[in-house]
C-alpha positions in Angstrom: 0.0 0.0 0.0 2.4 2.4 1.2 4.3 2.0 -2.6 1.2 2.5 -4.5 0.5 5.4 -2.4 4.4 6.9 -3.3 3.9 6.1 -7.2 1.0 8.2 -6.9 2.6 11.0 -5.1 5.7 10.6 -7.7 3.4 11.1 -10.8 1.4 14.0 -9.6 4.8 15.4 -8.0 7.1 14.9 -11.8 4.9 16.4 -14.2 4.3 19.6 -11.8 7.8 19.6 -11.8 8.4 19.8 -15.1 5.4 22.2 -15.6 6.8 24.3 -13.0 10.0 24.8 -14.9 9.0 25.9 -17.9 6.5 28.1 -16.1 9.0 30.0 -14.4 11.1 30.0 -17.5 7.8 31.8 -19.6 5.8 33.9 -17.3 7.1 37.3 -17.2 3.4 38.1 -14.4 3.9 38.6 -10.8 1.4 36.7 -10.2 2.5 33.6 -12.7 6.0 33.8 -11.1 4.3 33.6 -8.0 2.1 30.4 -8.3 4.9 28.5 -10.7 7.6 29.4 -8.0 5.7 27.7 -5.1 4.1 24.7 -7.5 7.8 24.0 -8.2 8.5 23.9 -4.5 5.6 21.7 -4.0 7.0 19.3 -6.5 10.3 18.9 -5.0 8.4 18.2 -1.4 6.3 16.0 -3.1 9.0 13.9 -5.4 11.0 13.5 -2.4 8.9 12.4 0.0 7.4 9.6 -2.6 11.0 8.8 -3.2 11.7 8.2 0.6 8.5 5.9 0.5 9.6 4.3 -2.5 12.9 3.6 -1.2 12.1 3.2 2.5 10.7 -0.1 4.2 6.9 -0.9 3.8 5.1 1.0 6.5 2.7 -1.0 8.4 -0.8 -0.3 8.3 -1.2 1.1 11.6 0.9 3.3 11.2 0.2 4.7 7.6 -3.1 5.1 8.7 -2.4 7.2 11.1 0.2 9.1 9.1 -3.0 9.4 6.3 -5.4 11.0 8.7 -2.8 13.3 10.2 -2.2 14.3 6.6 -6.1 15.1 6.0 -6.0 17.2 8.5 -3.0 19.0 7.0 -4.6 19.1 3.6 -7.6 20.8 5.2 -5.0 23.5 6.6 -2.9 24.0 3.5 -6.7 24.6 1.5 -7.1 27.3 4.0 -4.4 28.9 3.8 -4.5 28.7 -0.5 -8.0 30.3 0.3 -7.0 32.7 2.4 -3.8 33.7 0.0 -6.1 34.0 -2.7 -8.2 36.6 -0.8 -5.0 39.1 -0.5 -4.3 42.3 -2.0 -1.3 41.5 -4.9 -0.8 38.8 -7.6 1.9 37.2 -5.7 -0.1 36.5 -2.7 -3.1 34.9 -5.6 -0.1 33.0 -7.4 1.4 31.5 -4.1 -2.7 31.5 -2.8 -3.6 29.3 -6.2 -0.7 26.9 -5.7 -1.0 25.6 -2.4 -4.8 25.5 -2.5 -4.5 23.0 -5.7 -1.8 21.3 -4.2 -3.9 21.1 -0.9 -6.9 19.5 -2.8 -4.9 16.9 -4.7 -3.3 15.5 -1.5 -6.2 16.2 0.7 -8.0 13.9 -2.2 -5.3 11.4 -2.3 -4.4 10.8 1.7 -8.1 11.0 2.2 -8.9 8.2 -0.5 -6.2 6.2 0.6 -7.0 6.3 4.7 -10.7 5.0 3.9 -8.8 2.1 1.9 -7.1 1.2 4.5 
């Protein structure tokens, strides 16, 4: 489980990555900078945590599912504070707001799927 859960994490993590590069490398915006900047950031959090679980010893289920619902909770926090971002005066506040609020959603949807697997 705790593989399949890392490939996942890995292939949402790569192409955000690489999307995050070339954004950065294109977008002249504020704002654009902003939200590539911190996707980028996300990506390399991302890819290296699902490398550690890839590369680490199989968690037992206990204990991922505790580290899942722990991680919900997180989720929920980091779609606040992409909502709350995105409710600030400036584009760089709405690119960094944007950013974590769809990476808060996509792990919030992928730690949450995975916990009521378990």
């Amino acid at each position: 489980m705790g593989e399949g859960l890392a490939l996942w994490l890995l292939s949402w993590a790569l192409p955000w990555l690489g999307a995050a590069i070339l954004g950065l490398w294109g977008a002249r915006a504020e704002g654009w900078r902003a939200f590539w900047l911190m996707s980028g950031i996300w990506a390399w959090v991302d890819a290296g945590i699902a490398l550690l679980g890839l590369l680490g010893p199989e968690p037992q289920l206990a204990a991922l599912r505790r580290i899942l619902w722990i991680n919900v909770g997180l989720d929920g926090v980091y779609v606040l504070i992409g909502l709350l971002l995105l409710r600030r005066p400036g584009p760089r506040y709405k690119g960094f707001g944007a950013a974590i609020l769809i990476q808060g959603l996509f792990l919030l949807g992928l730690d949450l799927t995975h916990a009521l697997l378990l």
